[in-house]
N, C-alpha and C positions, 0 to 999 in steps of 0.2 A: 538638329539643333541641340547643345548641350545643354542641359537643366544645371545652371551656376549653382539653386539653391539647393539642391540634393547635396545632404550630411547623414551618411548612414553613420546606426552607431556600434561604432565595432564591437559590443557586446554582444549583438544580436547572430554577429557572425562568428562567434567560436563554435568550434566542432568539441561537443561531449567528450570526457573521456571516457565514459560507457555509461551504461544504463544502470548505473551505481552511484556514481557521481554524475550527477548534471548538472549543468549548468544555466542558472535561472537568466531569462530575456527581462530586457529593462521592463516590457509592459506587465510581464507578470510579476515584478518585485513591488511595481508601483500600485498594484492591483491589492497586492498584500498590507502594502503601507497605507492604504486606502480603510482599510479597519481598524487604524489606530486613532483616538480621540486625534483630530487636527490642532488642536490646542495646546498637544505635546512638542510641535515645532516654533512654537510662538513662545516657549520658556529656553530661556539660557542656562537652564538647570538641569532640564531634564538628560536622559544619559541612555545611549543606545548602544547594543554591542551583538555582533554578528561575530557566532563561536565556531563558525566553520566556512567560512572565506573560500569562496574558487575564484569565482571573478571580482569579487566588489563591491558587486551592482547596488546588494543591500548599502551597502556604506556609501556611494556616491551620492547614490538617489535621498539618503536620508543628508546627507549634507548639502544636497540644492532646498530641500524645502527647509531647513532648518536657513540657510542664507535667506530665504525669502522673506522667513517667518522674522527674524530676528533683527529684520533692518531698521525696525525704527527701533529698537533697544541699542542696537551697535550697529550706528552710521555707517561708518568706517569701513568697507569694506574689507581691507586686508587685517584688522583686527577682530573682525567676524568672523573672517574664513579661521583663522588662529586662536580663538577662542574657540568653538565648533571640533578644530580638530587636537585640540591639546583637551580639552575638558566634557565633550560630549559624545565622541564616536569612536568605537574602539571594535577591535577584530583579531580573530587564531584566525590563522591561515590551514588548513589541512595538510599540506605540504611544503616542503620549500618553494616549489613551481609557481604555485597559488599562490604561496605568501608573495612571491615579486610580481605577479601578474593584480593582485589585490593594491599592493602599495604603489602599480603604474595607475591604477582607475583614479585610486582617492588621491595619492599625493602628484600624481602625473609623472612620478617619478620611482624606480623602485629602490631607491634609498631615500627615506627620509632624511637624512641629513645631507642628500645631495644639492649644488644650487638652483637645483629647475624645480626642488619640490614649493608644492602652493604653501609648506608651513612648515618651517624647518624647525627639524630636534635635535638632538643631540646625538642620537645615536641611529644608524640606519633603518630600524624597524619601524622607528614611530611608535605610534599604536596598535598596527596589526602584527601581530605578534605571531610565532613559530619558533618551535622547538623540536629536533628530533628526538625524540620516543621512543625506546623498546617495551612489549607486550611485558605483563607479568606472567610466567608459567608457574601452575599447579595442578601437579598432573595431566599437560600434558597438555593444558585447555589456557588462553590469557583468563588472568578470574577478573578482568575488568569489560571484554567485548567476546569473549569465547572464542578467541580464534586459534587455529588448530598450531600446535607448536611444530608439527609434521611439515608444515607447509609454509608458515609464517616465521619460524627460527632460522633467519637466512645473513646475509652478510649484508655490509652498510649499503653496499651498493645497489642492492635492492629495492623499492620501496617496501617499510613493515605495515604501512595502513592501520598504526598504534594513533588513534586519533586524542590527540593531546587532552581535550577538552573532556573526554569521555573518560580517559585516563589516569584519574587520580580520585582518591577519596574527600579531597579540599579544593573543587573547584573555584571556589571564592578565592586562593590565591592567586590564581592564574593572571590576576590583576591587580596594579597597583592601589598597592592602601588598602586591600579587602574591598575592592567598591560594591556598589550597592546597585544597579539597573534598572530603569525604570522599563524599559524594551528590550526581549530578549528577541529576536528577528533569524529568519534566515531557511534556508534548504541543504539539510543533513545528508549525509554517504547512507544511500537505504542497505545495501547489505554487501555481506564479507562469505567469501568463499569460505565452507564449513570442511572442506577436507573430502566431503562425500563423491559418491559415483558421479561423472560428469560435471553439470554445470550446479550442482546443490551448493544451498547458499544459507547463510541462517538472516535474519531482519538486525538492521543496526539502529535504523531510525529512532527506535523506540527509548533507546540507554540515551540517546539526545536528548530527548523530551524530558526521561526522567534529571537527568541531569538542570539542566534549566531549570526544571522547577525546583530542584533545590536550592538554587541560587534566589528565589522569593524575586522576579521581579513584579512591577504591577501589570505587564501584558506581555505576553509569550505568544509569536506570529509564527507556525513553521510549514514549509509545505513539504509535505512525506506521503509513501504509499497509501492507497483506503485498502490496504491488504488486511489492518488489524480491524477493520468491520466485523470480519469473523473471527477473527485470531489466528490459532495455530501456531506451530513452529515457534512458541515461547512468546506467542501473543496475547495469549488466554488472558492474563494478569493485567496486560497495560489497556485491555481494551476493555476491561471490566473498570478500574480506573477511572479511563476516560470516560465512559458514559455515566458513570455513577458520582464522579468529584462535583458536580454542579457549576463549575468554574468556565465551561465555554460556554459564548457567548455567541461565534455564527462558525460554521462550515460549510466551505467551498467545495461542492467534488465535482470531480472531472470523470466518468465512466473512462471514456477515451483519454491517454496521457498524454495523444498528440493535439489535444486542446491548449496543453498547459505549454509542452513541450515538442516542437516540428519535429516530425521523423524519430522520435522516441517511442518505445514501445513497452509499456508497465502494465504487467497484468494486474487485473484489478484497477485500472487506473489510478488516478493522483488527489488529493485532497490539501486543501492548508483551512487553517482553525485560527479563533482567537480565542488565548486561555485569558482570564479575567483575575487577579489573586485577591481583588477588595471583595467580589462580586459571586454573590451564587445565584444562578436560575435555574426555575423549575420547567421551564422551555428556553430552548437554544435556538435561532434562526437557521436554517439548513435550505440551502440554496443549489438547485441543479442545474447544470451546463451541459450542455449539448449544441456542436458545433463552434463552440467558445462563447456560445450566448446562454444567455438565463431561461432556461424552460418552465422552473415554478418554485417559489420561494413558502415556506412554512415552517412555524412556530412548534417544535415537536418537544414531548418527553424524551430524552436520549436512550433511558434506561427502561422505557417501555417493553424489549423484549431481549431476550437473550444478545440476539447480535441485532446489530444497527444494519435496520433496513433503508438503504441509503436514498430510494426512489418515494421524492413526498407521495405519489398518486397511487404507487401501489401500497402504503399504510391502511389507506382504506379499504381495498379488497383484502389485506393479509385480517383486519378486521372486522369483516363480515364475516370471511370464513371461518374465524376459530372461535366466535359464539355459538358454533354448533358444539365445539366442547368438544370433537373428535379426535379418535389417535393418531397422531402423525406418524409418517414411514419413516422416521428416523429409527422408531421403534421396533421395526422389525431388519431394516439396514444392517448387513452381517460386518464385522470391525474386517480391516483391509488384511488382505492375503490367507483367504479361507481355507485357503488347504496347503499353506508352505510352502508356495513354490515361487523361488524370488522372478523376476519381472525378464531378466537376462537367460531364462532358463527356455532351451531347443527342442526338448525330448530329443526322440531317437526315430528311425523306422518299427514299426510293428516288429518286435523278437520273440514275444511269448503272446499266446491266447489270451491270456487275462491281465495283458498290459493294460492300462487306463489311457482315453482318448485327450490329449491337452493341447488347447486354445494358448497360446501365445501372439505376441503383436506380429508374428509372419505368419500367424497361418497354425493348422495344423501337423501333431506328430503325434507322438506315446509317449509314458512314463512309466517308469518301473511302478506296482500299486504298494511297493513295500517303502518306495518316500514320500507315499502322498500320508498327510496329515489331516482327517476330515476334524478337526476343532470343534465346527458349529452342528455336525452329522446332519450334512444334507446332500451327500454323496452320491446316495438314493433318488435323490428329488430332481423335478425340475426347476433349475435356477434361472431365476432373471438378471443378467448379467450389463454391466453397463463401462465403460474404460473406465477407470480411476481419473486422467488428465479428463479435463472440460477440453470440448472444440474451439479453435481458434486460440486456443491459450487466455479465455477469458476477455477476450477483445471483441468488441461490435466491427462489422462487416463493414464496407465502405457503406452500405444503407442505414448502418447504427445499428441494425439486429443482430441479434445469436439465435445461436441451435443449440449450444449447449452440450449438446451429448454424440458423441462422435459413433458411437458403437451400441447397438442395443442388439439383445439377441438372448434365446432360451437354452442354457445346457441341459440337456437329458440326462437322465443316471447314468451316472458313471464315467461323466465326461467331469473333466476336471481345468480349469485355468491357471495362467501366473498370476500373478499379483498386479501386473497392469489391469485386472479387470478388476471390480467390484460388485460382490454379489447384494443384488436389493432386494431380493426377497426369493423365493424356495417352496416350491409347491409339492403336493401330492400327485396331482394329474395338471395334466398339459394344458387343457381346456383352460385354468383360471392364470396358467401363466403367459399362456397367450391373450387372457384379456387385460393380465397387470400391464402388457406390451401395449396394448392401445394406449394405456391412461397414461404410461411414460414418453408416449409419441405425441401427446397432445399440447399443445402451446399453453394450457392451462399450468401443466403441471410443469412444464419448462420455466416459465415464467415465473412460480411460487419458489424453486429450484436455485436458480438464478438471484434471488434478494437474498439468501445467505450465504454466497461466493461470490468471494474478495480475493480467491486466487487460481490457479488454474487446478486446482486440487478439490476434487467430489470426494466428499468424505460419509460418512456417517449422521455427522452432527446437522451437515447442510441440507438433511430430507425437513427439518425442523418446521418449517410452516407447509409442507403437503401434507394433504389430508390423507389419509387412508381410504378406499372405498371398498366396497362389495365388488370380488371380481368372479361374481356367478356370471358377469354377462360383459363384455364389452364398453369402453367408455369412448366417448364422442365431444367433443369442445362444446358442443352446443347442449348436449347432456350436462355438462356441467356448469356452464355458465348457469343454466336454467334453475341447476340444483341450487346454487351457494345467490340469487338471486343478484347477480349482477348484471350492471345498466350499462345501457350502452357507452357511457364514456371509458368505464371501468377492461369493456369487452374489445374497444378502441385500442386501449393503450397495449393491452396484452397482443394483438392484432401485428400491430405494429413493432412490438418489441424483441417476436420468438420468430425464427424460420420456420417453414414448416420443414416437419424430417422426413426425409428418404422412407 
């Protein structure tokens, strides 16, 4: 039997154009629109605008509750819907593509001045507006989005991915009369191919944000990577920023992106925020999801620690443990590619006696000892070694847990790696770097590990909440639980959260 009333809504069913640009589902636009005062649709005044348009969604969805809201102010139906779309809702489109697929959502039609649109203008854009754009180059780099003149100086025919909105020093014109916003709304292009080896990419979301906020509206809704938790890759600046400005008010995250987004895959998963401009708090509501539901909601200082530990329930163990005041392994964490040898490098077979033995991601070979570069001089030592990428790419398993570390393992003197690896620490004798080996296999210290990577990249900086121990002897999960006095709920979640490692 047919189901007459099934109305799917074809927003739900466009396919991505990648994992750069996505494209948000009506549930989660309305999810966003859900953190703005509701009183904002109930004013004929107020003024909403989405500055990077792919499907709409934002703009449609804020034009039904603005018709809802506004019926008993304007009866009238069709001079509701034309007040609404001539005086409260407005949109850039990112492309031309988007721009017409943006003006079929809101206007049903993709010329505004066509006779099937719900509000006819003058001119076919409407409100959502598009322009093509070329990059600025200065040496080499756009000095408005840094994209690589190499790769991005191409012909019309092209897309240049010169995102208008991002694109100029006087955002505020981009709109008639200089307006003014009271909602800035919407889901930004998170990154632009940088030129580098492979699929390297630099973060765009961020020049969004800043953006926006120059434009002073009174609430700023966006949903972007949680990759700037820790930073990195020219994150450092905006995420010190955001925890430090006082202006948000809740955040949303998502560990998993296919919470936010089906069959999308973001390392680090996905977050949206509400920035606040009347408003500072000295706690921000921060709310965690897992499996697309809410797992626990709390009132945090943002700025509480270096990076924003995104998980409310591990706050309080990262707080127990560092009233002991101890040194963390960030501190002894050697900075990446400890002896010069980039990531692409094969060695050779054994030619001379006193070639150097080298660990690369296939295995081993030799290297000449006249390129290897000891930097940190631990060439001598045994190294504890670990891959630079996180396992899984920073993603939970279909059970929601990680492992984290894909590779562990001890170089003995004179063995040498590329740069896929990262050395965490360098002994004298074997003995203590075989028992650093236990405490890095242990779900404890995965887990500590883990709250500051936001990307699939182990760095240096992210040892910052493990603790250092004494490696005269062996460590044990239940060793350490016992040491740092955690309870069982605390011992639960860790439990639950790390694999155990091979």
């Amino acid at each position: 039997m047919v189901n007459k009333e099934y109305n799917p809504d074809v927003l739900n069913c466009i396919a991505n154009l990648s994992n750069d640009e996505v494209f948000t589902p009506p549930t989660l636009a309305n999810k966003v629109l859900d953190m703005l005062p509701q009183e904002l649709f109930c004013d004929p005044k107020a003024t909403f605008v989405d500055p990077f348009c792919k499907s709409g969604v934002f703009l449609r969805e804020i034009v039904k509750r603005l018709d809802r809201g506004l019926a008993d102010k304007i009866p009238n139906r069709q001079k509701r819907i034309d007040h609404i779309m001539h005086n409260q809702v407005f949109g850039i489109a990112l492309t031309e593509l988007t721009s017409l697929l943006s003006r079929r959502t809101l206007y049903c039609s993709k010329s505004a001045n066509s006779q099937h649109s719900v509000s006819y203008f003058e001119d076919e854009q409407g409100h959502v507006f598009y322009k093509a754009i070329k990059h600025t180059w200065v040496n080499g780099k756009c000095k408005y989005c840094g994209a690589s003149k190499d790769v991005y100086d191409r012909g019309s025919e092209s897309e240049q991915y010169a995102y208008q909105f991002i694109h100029t020093d006087n955002p505020e014109k981009l709109f008639p009369k200089n307006m003014k916003f009271d909602v800035i709304i919407g889901n930004p292009p998170y990154q632009l191919s940088d030129g580098g080896n492979g699929a390297s990419s630099k973060p765009l979301y961020h020049l969004f944000v800043h953006q926006a906020q120059r434009l002073c509206p009174r609430f700023l809704c966006m949903i972007i990577p949680a990759r700037w938790y820790a930073g990195g890759k020219g994150l450092d600046k905006f995420r010190d920023t955001m925890l430090k400005d006082g202006h948000i008010s809740y955040i949303a995250d998502f560990p998993n992106s296919s919470d936010c987004f089906a069959g999308v895959n973001i390392a680090g998963g996905i977050c949206y925020f509400l920035w606040e401009r009347d408003k500072r708090y000295k706690l921000c509501k921060v709310e965690n999801f897992k499996n697309d539901k809410s797992v626990s909601l709390a009132e945090r200082n943002l700025s509480e620690y270096p990076y924003f530990v995104r998980d409310n329930d591990a706050i309080n163990i990262i707080t127990k443990i560092r009233r002991k005041k101890e040194k963390t392994v960030d501190k002894v964490v050697f900075s990446r590619n400890s002896f010069n040898i980039p990531s692409n490098e094969r060695g050779h077979e054994r030619e001379r006696k006193n070639d150097y033995r080298l660990l690369s991601s296939d295995g081993y070979s030799f290297v000449d000892r006249r390129n290897i570069y000891d930097k940190d001089n631990i060439l001598k030592k045994h190294k504890v070694i670990i891959t630079y990428a996180m396992s899984g790419g920073n993603k939970p398993t279909v059970d929601g847990n990680y492992q984290i570390i894909s590779s562990l393992s001890v170089l003995p003197p004179d063995e040498v790696c590329t740069e896929t690896y990262l050395v965490i620490s360098a002994f004298n004798n074997a003995k203590e770097a075989k028992n650093m080996i236990s405490y890095v296999k242990s779900k404890f210290f995965r887990f500590l590990l883990l709250q500051a990577l936001s990307s699939i990249h182990i760095t240096k900086s992210t040892f910052i909440f493990v603790p250092l121990q004494d490696f005269s002897h062996p460590w044990t999960d239940e060793m350490l639980y016992e040491k740092y006095g955690l309870d069982e709920k605390e011992i639960a979640l860790i439990e639950s959260m790390i694999r155990p490692m091979e």
